[in-house]
N, CA, C and O atoms as a GROMACS GRO file, in nm:
protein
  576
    1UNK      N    1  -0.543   1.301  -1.161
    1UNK     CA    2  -0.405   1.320  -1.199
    1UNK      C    3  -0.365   1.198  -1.281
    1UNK      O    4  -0.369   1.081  -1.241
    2UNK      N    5  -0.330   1.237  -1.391
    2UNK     CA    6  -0.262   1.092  -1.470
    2UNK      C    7  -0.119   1.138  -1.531
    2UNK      O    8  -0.102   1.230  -1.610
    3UNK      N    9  -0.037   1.070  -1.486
    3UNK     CA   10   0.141   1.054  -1.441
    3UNK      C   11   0.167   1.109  -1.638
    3UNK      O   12   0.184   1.228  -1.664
    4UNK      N   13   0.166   1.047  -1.703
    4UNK     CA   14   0.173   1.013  -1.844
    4UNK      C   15   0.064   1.070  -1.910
    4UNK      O   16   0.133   1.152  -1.970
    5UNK      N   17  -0.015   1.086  -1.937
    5UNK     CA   18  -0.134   1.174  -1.979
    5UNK      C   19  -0.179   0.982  -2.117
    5UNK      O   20  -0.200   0.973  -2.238
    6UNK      N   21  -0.177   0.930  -2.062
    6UNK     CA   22  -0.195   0.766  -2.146
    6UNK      C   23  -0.342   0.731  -2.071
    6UNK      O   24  -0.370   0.714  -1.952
    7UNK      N   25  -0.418   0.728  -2.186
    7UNK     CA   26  -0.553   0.718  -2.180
    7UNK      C   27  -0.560   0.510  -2.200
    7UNK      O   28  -0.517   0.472  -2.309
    8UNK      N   29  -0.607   0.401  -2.107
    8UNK     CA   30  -0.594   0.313  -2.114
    8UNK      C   31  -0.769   0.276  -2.152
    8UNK      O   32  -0.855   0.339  -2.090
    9UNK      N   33  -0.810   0.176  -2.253
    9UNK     CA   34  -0.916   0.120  -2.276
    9UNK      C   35  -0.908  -0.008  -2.154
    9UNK      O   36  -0.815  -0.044  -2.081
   10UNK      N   37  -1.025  -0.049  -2.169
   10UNK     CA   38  -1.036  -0.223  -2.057
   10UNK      C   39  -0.922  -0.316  -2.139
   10UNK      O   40  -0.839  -0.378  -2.072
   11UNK      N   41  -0.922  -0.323  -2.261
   11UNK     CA   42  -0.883  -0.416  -2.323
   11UNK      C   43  -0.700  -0.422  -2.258
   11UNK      O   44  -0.649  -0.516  -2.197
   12UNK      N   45  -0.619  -0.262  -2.304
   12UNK     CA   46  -0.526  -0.254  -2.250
   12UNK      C   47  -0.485  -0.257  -2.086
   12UNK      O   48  -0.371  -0.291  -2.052
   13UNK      N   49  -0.577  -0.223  -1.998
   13UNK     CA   50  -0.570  -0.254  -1.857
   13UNK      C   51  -0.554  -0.371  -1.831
   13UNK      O   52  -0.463  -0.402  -1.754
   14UNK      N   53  -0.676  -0.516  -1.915
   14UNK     CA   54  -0.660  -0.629  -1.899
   14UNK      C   55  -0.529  -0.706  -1.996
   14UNK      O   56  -0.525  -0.829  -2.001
   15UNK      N   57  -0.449  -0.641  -2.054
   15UNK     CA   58  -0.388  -0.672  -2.114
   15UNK      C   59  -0.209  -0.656  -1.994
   15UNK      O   60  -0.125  -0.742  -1.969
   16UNK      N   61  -0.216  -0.538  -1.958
   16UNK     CA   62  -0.102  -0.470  -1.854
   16UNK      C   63  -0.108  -0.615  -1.765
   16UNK      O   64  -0.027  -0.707  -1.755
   17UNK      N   65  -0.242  -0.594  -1.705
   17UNK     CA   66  -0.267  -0.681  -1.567
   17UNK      C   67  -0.231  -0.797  -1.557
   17UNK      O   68  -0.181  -0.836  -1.452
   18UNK      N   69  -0.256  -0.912  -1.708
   18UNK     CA   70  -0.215  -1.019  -1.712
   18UNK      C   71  -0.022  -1.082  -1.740
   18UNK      O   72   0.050  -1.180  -1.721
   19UNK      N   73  -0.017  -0.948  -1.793
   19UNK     CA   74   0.155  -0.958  -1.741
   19UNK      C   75   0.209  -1.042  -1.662
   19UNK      O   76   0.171  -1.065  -1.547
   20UNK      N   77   0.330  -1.111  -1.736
   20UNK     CA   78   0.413  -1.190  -1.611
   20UNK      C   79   0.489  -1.055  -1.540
   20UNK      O   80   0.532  -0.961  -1.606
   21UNK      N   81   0.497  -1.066  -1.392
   21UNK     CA   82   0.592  -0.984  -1.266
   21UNK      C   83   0.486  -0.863  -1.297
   21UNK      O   84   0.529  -0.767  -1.233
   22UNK      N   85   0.428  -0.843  -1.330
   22UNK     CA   86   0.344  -0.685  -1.353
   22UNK      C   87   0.254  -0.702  -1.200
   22UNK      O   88   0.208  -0.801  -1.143
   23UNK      N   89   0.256  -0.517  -1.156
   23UNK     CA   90   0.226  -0.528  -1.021
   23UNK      C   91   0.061  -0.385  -1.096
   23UNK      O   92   0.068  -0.303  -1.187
   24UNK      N   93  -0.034  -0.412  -1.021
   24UNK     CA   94  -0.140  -0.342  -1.071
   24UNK      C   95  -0.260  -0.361  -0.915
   24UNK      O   96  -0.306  -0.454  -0.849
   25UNK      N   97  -0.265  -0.285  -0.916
   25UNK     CA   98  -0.414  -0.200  -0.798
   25UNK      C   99  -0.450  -0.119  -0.783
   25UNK      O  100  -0.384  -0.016  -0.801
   26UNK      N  101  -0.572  -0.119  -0.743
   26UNK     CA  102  -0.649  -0.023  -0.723
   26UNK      C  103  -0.657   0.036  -0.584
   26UNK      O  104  -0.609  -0.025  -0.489
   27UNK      N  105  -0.719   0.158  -0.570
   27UNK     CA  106  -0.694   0.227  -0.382
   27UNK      C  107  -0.840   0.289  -0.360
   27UNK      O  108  -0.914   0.365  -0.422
   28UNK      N  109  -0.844   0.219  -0.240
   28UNK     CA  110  -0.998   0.272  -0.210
   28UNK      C  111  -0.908   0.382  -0.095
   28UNK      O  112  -0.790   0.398  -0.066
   29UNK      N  113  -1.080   0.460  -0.040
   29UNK     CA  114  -1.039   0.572   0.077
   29UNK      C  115  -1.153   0.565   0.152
   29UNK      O  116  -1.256   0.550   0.087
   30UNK      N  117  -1.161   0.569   0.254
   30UNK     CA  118  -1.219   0.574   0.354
   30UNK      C  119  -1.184   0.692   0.445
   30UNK      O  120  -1.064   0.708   0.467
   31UNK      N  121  -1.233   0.740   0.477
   31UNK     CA  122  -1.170   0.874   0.579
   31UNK      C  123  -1.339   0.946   0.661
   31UNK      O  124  -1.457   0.926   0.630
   32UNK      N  125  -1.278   1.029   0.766
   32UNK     CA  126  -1.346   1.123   0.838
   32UNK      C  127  -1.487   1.176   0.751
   32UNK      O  128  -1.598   1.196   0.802
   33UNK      N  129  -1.449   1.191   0.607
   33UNK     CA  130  -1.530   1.277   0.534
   33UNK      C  131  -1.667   1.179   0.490
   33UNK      O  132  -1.781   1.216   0.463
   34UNK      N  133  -1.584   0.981   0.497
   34UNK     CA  134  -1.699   0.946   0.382
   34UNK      C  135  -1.597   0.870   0.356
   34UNK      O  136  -1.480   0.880   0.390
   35UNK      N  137  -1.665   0.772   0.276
   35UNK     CA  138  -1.658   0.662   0.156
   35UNK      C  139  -1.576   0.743   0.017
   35UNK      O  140  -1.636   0.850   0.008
   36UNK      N  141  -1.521   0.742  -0.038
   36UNK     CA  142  -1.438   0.795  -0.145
   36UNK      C  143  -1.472   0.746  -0.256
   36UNK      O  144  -1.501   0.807  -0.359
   37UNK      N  145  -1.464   0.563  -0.225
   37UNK     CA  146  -1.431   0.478  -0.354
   37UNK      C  147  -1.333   0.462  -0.394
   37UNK      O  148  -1.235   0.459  -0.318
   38UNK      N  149  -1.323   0.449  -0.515
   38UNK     CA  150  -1.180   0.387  -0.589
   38UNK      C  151  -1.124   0.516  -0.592
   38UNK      O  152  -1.195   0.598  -0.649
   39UNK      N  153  -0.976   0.575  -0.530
   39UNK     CA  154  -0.958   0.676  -0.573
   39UNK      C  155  -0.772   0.625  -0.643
   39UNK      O  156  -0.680   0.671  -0.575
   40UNK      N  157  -0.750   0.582  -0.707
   40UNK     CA  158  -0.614   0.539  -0.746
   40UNK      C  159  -0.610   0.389  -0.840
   40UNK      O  160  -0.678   0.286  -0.834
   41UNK      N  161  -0.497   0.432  -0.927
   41UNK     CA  162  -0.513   0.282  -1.030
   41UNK      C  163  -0.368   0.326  -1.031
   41UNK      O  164  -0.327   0.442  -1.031
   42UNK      N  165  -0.290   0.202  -1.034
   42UNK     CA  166  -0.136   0.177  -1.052
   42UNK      C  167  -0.128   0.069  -1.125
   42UNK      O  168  -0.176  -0.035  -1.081
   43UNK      N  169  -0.056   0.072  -1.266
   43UNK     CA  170  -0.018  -0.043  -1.337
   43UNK      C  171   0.160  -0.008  -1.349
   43UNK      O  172   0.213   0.100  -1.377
   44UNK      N  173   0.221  -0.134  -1.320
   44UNK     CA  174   0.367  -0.134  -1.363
   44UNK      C  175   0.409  -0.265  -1.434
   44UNK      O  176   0.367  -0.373  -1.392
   45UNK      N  177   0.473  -0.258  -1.516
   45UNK     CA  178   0.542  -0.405  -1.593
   45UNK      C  179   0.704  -0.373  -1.564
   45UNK      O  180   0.759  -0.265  -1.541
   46UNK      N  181   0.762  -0.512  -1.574
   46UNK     CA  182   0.859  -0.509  -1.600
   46UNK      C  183   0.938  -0.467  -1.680
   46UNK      O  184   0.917  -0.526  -1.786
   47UNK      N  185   1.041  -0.377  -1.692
   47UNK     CA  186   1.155  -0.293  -1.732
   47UNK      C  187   1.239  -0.399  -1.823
   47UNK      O  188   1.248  -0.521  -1.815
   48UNK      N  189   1.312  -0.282  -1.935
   48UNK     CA  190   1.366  -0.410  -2.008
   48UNK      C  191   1.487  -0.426  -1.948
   48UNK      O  192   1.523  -0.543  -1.941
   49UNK      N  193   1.559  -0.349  -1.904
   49UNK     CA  194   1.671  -0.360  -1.791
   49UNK      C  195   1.652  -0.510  -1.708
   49UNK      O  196   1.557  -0.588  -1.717
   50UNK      N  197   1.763  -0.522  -1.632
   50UNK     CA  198   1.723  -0.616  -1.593
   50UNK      C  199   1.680  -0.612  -1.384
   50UNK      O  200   1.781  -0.582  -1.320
   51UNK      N  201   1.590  -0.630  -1.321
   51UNK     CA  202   1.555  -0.611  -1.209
   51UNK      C  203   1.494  -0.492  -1.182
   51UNK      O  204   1.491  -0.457  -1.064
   52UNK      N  205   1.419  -0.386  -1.312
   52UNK     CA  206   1.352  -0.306  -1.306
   52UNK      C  207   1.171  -0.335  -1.357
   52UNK      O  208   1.107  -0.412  -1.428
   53UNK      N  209   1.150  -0.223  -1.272
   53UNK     CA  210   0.984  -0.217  -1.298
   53UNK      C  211   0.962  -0.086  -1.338
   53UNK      O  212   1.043  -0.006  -1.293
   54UNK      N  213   0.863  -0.035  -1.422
   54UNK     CA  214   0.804   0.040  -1.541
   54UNK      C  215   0.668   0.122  -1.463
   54UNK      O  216   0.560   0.064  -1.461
   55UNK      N  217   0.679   0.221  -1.418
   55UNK     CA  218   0.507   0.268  -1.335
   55UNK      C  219   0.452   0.304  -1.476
   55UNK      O  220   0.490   0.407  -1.534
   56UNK      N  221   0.350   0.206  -1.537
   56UNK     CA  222   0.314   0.254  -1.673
   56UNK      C  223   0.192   0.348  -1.655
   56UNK      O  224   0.149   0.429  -1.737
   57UNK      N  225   0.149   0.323  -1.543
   57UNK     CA  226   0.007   0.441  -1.504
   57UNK      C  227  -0.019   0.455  -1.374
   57UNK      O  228  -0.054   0.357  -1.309
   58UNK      N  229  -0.010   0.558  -1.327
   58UNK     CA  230  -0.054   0.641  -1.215
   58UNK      C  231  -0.156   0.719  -1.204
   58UNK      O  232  -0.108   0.830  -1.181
   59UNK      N  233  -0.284   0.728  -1.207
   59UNK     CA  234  -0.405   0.762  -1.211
   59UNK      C  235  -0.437   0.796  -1.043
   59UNK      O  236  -0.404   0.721  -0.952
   60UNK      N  237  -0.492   0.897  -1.030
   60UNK     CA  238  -0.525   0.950  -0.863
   60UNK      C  239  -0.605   1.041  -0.834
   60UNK      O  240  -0.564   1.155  -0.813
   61UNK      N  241  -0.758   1.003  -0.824
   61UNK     CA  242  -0.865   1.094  -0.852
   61UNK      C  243  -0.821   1.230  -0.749
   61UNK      O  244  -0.776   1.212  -0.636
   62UNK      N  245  -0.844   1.379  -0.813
   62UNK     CA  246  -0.821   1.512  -0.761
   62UNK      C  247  -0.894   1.557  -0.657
   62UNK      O  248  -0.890   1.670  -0.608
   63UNK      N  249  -0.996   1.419  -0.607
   63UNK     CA  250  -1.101   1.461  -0.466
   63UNK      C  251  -0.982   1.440  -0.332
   63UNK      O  252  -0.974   1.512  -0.231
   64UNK      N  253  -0.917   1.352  -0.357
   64UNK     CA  254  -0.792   1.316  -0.225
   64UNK      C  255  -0.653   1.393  -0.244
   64UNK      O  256  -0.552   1.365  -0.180
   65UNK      N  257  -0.660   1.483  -0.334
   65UNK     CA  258  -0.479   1.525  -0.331
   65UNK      C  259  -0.460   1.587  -0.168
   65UNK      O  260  -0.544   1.609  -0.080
   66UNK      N  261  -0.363   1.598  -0.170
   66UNK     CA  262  -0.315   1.704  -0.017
   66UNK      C  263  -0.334   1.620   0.100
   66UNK      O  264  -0.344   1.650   0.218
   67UNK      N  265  -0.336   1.526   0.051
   67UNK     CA  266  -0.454   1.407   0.202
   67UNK      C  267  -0.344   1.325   0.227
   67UNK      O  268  -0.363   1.251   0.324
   68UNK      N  269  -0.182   1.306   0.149
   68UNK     CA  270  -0.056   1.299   0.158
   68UNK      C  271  -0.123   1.112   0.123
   68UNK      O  272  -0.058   1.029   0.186
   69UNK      N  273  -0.246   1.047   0.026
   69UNK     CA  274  -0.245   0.965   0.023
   69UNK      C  275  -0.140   0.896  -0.109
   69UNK      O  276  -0.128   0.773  -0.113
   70UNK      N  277  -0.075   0.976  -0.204
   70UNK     CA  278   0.034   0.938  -0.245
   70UNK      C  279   0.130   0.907  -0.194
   70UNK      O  280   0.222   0.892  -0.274
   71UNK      N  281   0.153   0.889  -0.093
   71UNK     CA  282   0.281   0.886   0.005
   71UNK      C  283   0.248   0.730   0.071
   71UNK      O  284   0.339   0.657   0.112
   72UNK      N  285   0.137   0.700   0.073
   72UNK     CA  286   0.087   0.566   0.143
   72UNK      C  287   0.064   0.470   0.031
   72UNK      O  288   0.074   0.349   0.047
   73UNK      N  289   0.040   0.514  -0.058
   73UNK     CA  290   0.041   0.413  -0.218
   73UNK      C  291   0.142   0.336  -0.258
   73UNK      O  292   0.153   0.217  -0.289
   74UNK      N  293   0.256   0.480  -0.244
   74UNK     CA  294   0.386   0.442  -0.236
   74UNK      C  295   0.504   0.375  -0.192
   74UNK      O  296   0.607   0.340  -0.249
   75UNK      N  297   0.458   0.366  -0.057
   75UNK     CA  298   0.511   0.276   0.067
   75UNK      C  299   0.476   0.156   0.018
   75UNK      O  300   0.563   0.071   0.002
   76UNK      N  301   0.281   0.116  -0.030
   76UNK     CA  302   0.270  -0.007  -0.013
   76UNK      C  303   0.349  -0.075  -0.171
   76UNK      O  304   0.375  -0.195  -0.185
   77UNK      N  305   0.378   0.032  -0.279
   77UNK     CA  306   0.453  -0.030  -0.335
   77UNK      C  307   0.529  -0.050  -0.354
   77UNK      O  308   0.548  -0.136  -0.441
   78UNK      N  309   0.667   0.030  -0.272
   78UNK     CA  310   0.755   0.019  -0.220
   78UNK      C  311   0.782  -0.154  -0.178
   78UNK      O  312   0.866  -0.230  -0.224
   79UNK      N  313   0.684  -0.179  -0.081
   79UNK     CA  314   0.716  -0.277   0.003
   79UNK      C  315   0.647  -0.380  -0.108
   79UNK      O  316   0.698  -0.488  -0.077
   80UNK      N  317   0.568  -0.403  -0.207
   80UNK     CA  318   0.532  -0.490  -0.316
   80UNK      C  319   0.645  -0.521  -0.424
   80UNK      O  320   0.658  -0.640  -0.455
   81UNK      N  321   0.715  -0.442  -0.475
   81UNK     CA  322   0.858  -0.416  -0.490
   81UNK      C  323   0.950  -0.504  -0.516
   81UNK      O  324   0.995  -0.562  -0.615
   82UNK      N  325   0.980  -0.496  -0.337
   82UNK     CA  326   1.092  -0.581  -0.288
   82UNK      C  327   1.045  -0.683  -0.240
   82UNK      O  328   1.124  -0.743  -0.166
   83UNK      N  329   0.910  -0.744  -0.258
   83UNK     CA  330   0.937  -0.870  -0.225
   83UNK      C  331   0.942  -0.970  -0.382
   83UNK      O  332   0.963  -1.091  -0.387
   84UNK      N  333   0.916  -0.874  -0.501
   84UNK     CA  334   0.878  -0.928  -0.616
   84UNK      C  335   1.074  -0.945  -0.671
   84UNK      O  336   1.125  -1.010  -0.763
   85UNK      N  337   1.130  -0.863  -0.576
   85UNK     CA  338   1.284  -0.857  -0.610
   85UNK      C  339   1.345  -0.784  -0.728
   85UNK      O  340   1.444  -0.800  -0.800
   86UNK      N  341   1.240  -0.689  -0.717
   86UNK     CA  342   1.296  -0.547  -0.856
   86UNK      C  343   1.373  -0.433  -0.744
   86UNK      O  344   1.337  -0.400  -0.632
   87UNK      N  345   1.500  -0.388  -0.831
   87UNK     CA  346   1.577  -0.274  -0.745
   87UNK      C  347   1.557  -0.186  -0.814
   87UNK      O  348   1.644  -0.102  -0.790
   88UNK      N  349   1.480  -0.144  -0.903
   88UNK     CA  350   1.467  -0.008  -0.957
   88UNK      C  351   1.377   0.057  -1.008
   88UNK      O  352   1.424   0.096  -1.114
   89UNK      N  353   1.278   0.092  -0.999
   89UNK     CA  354   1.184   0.175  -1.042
   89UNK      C  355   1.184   0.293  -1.118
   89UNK      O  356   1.228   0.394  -1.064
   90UNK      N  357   1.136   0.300  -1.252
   90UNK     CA  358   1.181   0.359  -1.325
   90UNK      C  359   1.006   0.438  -1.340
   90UNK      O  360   0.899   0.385  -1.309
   91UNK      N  361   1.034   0.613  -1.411
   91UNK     CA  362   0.852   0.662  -1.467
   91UNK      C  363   0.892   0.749  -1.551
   91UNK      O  364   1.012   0.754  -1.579
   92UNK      N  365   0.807   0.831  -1.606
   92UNK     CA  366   0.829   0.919  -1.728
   92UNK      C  367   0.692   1.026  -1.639
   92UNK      O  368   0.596   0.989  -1.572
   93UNK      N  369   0.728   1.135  -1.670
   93UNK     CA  370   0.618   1.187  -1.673
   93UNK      C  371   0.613   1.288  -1.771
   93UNK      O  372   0.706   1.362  -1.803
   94UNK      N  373   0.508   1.287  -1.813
   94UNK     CA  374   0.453   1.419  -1.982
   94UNK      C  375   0.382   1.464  -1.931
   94UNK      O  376   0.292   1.423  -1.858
   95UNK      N  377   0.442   1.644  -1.990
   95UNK     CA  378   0.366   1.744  -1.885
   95UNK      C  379   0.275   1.797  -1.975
   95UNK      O  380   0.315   1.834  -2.085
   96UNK      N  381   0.143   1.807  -1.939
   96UNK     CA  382   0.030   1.826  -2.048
   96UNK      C  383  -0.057   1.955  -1.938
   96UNK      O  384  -0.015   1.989  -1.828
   97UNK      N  385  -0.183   2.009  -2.003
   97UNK     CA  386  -0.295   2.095  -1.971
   97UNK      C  387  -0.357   2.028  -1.824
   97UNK      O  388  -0.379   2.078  -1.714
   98UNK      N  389  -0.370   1.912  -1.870
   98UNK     CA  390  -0.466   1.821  -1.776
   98UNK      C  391  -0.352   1.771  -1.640
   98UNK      O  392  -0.404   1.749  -1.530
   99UNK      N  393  -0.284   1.764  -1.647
   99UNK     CA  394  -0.200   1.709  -1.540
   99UNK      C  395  -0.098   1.791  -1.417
   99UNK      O  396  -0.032   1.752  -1.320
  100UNK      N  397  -0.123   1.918  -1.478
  100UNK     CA  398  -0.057   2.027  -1.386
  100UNK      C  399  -0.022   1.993  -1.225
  100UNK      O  400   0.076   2.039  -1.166
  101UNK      N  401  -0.141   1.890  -1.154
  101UNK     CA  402  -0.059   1.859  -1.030
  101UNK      C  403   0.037   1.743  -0.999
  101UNK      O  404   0.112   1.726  -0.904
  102UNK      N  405   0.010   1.668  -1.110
  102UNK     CA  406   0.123   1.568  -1.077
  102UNK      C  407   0.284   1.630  -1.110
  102UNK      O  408   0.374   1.550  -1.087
  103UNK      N  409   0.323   1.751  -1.157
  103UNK     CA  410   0.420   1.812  -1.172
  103UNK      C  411   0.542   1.802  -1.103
  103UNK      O  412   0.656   1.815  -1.149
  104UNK      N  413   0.503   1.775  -0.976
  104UNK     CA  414   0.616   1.750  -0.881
  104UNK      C  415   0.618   1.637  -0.820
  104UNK      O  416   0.712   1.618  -0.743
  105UNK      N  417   0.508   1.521  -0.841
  105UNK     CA  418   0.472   1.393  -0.758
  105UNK      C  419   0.571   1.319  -0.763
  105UNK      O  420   0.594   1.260  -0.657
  106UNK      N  421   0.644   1.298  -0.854
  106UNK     CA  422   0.798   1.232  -0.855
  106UNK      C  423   0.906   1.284  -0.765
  106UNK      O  424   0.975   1.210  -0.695
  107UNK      N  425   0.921   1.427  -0.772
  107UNK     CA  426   0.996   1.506  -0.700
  107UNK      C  427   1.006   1.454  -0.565
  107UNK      O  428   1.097   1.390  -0.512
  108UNK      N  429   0.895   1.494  -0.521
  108UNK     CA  430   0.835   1.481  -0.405
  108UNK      C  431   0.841   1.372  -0.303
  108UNK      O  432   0.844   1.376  -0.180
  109UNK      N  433   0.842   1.261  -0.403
  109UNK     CA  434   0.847   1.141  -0.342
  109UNK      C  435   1.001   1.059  -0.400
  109UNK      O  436   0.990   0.952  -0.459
  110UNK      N  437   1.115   1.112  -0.379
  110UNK     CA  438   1.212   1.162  -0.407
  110UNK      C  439   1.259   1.043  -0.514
  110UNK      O  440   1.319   0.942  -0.477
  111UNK      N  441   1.235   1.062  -0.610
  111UNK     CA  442   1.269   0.998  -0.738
  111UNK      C  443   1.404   1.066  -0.800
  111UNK      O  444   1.420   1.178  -0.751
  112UNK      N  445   1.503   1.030  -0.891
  112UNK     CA  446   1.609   1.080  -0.910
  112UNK      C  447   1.559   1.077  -1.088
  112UNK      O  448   1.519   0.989  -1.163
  113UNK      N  449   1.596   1.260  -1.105
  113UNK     CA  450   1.569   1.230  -1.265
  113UNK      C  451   1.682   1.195  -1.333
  113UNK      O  452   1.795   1.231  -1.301
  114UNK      N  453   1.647   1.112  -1.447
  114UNK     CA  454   1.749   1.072  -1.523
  114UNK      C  455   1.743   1.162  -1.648
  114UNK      O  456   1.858   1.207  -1.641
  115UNK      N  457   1.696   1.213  -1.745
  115UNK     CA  458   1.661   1.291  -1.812
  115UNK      C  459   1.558   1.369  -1.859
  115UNK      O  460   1.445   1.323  -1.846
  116UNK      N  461   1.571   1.479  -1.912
  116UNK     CA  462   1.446   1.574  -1.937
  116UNK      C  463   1.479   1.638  -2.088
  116UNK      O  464   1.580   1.692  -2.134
  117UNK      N  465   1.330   1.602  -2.152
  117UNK     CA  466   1.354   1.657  -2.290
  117UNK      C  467   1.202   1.675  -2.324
  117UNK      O  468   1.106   1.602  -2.303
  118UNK      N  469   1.213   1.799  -2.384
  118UNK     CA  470   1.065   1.897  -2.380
  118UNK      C  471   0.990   1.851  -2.247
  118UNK      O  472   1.017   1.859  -2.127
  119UNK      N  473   0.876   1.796  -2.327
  119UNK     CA  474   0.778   1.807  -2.186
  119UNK      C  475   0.751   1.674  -2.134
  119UNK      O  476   0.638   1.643  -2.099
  120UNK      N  477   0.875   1.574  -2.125
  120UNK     CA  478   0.864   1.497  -2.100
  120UNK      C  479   1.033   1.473  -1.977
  120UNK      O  480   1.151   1.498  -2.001
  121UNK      N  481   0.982   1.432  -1.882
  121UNK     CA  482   1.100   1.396  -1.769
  121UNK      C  483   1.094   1.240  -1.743
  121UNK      O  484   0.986   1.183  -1.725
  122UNK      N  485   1.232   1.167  -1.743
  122UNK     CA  486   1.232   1.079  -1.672
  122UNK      C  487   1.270   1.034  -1.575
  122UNK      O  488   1.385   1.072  -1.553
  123UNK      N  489   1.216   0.940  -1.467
  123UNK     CA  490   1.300   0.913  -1.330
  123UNK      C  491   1.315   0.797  -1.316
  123UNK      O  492   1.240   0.707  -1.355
  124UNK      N  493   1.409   0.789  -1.262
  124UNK     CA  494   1.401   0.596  -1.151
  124UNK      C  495   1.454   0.644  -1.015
  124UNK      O  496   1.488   0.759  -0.988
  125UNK      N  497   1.457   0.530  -0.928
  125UNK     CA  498   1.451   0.538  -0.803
  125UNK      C  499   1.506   0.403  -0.726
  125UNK      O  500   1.444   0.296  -0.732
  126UNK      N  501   1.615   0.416  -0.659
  126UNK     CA  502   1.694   0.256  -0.622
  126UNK      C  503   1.558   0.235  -0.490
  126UNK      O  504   1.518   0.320  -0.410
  127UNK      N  505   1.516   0.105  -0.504
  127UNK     CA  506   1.426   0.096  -0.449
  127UNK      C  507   1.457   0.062  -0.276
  127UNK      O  508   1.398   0.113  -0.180
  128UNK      N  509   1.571  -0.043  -0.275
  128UNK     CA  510   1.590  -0.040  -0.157
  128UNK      C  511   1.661   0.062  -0.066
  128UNK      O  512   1.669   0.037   0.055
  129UNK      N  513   1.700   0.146  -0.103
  129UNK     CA  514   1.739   0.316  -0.017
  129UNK      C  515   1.589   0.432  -0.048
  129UNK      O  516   1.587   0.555  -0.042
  130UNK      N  517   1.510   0.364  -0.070
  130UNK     CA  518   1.400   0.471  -0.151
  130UNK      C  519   1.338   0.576   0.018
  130UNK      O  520   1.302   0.529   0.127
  131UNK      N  521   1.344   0.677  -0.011
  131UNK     CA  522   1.257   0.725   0.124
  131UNK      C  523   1.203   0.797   0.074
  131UNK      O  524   1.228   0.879  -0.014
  132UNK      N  525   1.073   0.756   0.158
  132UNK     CA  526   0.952   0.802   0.075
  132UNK      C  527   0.890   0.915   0.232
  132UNK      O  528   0.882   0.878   0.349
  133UNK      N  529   0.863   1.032   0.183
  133UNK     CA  530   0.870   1.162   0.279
  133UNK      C  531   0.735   1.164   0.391
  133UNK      O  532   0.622   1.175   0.342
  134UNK      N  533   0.744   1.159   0.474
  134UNK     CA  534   0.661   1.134   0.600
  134UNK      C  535   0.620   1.020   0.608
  134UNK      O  536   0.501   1.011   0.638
  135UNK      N  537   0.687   0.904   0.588
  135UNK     CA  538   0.595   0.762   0.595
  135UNK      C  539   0.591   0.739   0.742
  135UNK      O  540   0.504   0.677   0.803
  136UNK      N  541   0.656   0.774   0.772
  136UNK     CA  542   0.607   0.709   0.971
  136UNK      C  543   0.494   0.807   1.005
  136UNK      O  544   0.440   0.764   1.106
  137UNK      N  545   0.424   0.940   0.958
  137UNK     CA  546   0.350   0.936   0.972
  137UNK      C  547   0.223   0.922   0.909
  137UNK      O  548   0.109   0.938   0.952
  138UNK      N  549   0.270   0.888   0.796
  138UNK     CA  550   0.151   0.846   0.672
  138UNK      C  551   0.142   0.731   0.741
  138UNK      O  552   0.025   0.727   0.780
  139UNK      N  553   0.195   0.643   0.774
  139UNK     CA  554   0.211   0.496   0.846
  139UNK      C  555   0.090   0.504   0.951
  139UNK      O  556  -0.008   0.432   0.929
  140UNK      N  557   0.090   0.598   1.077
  140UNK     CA  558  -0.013   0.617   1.152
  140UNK      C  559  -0.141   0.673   1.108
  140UNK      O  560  -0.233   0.668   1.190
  141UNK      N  561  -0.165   0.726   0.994
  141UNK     CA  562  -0.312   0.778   0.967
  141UNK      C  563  -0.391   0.655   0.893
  141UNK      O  564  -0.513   0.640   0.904
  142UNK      N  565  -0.292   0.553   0.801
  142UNK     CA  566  -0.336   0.498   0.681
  142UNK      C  567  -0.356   0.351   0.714
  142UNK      O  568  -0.247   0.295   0.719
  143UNK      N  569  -0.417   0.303   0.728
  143UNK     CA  570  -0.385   0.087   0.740
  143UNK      C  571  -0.277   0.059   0.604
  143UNK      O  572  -0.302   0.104   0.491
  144UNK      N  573  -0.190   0.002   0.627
  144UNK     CA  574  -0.129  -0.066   0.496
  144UNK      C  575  -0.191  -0.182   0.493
  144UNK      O  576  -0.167  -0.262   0.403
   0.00000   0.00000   0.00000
């Protein structure tokens, strides 16, 4: 699943990453089934607003969907967030061929849209009221 349908080279990843306030990781999985590996890449920079952050890529390999591990990504950046002292989280998502399930991942994880034009929606999200949907029990399946 990629949020933006934005294809990143190394050069631009290492470029995001070295950002001043820019928040960026990777998500391993471990579960019942097996070893996963890397299944998630999150890059965000700072917003030109002021006390906002930018989710510039959301990447989330399609072997873990339904496994509600977006919901635990989220929390931990939730809580990465607010200690960096950004209140707003802002994303775009472009709706393309390839991305059909991230369609509602904003929704879902209750983002407020701010506008929609063709196939492109945008959201932000006040970070400190943010509730993010089953985390007490995403909380018990997942280590943060």
């Amino acid at each position: 699943m990629n949020l933006r349908l934005v294809r990143h080279d190394e050069k631009s990843i290492n470029n995001i990453s070295k950002t001043k306030n820019s928040v960026n990781f990777l998500v391993e999985m471990k579960d019942d089934f097996g070893d996963h590996g890397i299944v998630s890449l999150l890059m965000l920079k700072e917003y030109k607003e002021k006390n906002g952050a930018f989710l510039d890529t959301f990447l989330m390999s399609c072997r873990v969907l339904g496994r509600d591990m977006e919901s635990m990504i989220f929390i931990k950046l939730k809580q990465d967030l607010l200690k960096m002292g950004y209140n707003t989280l802002y994303a775009k998502f472009i709706s393309g061929e390839r991305n059909t399930p991230a369609t509602k991942l904003l929704d879902n994880l209750n983002f407020d849209v701010d506008k929609h034009e063709k196939n492109i929606t945008y959201y932000s999200v006040d970070i400190k009221s943010w509730k993010i949907n089953n985390s007490n029990e995403i909380k018990k399946i997942y280590k943060l």
